[in-house]
C-alpha positions as CSV (number, residue, x, y, z in Angstrom):
1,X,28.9,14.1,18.5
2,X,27.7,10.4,18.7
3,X,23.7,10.3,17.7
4,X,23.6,13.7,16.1
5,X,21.3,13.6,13.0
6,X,22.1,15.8,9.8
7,X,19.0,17.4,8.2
8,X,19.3,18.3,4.5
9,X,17.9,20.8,2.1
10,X,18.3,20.2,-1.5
11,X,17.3,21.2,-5.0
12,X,16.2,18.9,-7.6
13,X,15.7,19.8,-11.5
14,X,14.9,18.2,-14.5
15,X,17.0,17.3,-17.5
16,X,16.3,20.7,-19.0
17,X,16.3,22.6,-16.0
18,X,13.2,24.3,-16.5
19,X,11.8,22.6,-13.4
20,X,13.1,23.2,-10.0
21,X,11.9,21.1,-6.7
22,X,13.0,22.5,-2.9
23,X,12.8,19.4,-0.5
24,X,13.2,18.5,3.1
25,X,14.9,15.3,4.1
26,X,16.8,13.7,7.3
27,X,18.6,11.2,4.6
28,X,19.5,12.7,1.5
29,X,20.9,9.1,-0.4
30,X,17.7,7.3,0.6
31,X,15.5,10.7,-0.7
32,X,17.4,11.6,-3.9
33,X,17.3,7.7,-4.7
34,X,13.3,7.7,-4.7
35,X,12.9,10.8,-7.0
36,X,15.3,9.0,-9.3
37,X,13.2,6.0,-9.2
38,X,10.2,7.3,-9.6
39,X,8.9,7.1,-6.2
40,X,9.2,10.2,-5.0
41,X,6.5,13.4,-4.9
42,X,3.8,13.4,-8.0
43,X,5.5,16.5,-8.9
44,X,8.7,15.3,-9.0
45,X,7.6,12.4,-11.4
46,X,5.3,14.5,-13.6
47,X,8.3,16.6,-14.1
48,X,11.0,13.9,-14.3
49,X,12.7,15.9,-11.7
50,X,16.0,13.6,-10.5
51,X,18.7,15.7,-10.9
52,X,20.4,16.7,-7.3
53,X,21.8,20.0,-8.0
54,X,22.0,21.5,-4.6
55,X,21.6,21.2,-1.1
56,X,22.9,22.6,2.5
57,X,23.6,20.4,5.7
58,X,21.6,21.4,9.0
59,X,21.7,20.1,12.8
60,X,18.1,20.0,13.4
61,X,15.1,20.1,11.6
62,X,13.6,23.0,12.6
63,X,16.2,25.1,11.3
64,X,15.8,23.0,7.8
65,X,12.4,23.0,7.6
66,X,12.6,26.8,8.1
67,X,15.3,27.1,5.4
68,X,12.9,25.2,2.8
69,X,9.8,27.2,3.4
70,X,12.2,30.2,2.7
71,X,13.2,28.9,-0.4
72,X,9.7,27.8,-1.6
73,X,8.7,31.0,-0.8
74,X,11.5,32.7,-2.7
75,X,11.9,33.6,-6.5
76,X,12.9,30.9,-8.9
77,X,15.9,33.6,-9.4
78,X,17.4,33.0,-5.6
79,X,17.3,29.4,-6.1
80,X,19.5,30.0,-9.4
81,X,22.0,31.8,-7.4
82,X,22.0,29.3,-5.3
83,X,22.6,26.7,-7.8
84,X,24.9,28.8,-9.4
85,X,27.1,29.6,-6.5
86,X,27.5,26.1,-5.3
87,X,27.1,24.1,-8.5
88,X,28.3,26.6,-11.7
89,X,27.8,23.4,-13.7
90,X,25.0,22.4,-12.9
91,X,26.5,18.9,-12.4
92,X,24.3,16.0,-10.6
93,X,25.5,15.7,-7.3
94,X,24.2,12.4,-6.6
95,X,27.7,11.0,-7.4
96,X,28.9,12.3,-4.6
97,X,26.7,11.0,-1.8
């Protein structure tokens, strides 16, 4: 459909995973590419959180904002199943966007 926007929410951790970051974005290249510079939330540069290790595709951004409050709200052991699921590896899927 011509115009139709995507609306992304992704999963960002740190080098040594310990640190996990559930975000909200309509372009997730332009997004990830902040975090990894250093321009992105404080948290995210506090924690040196630039690793892209998940993230799910939505039409409109109500439903995505709605699907990263649930995940914020949720235990850090959801978001590993997550991970897990989609990304076993744990490998940083910024190479392929």
């Amino acid at each position: 459909m011509p115009g139709r926007r995507n609306y992304f929410v992704y999963i960002l951790t740190n080098v040594g995973r310990r640190v996990l970051y559930v975000g909200v974005t309509r372009d997730l290249r332009r997004r990830v590419a902040q975090h990894r510079a250093g321009r992105g939330a404080g948290f995210t540069r506090r924690y040196g959180v630039t690793h892209l290790v998940w993230y799910e595709v939505h039409a409109n951004p109500i439903s995505a904002i709605l699907r990263e409050k649930q995940l914020k709200a949720g235990s850090r052991r959801r978001k590993l199943q997550l991970i897990h699921a989609g990304n076993p590896g744990w490998r940083d899927l910024w190479e392929d966007l």
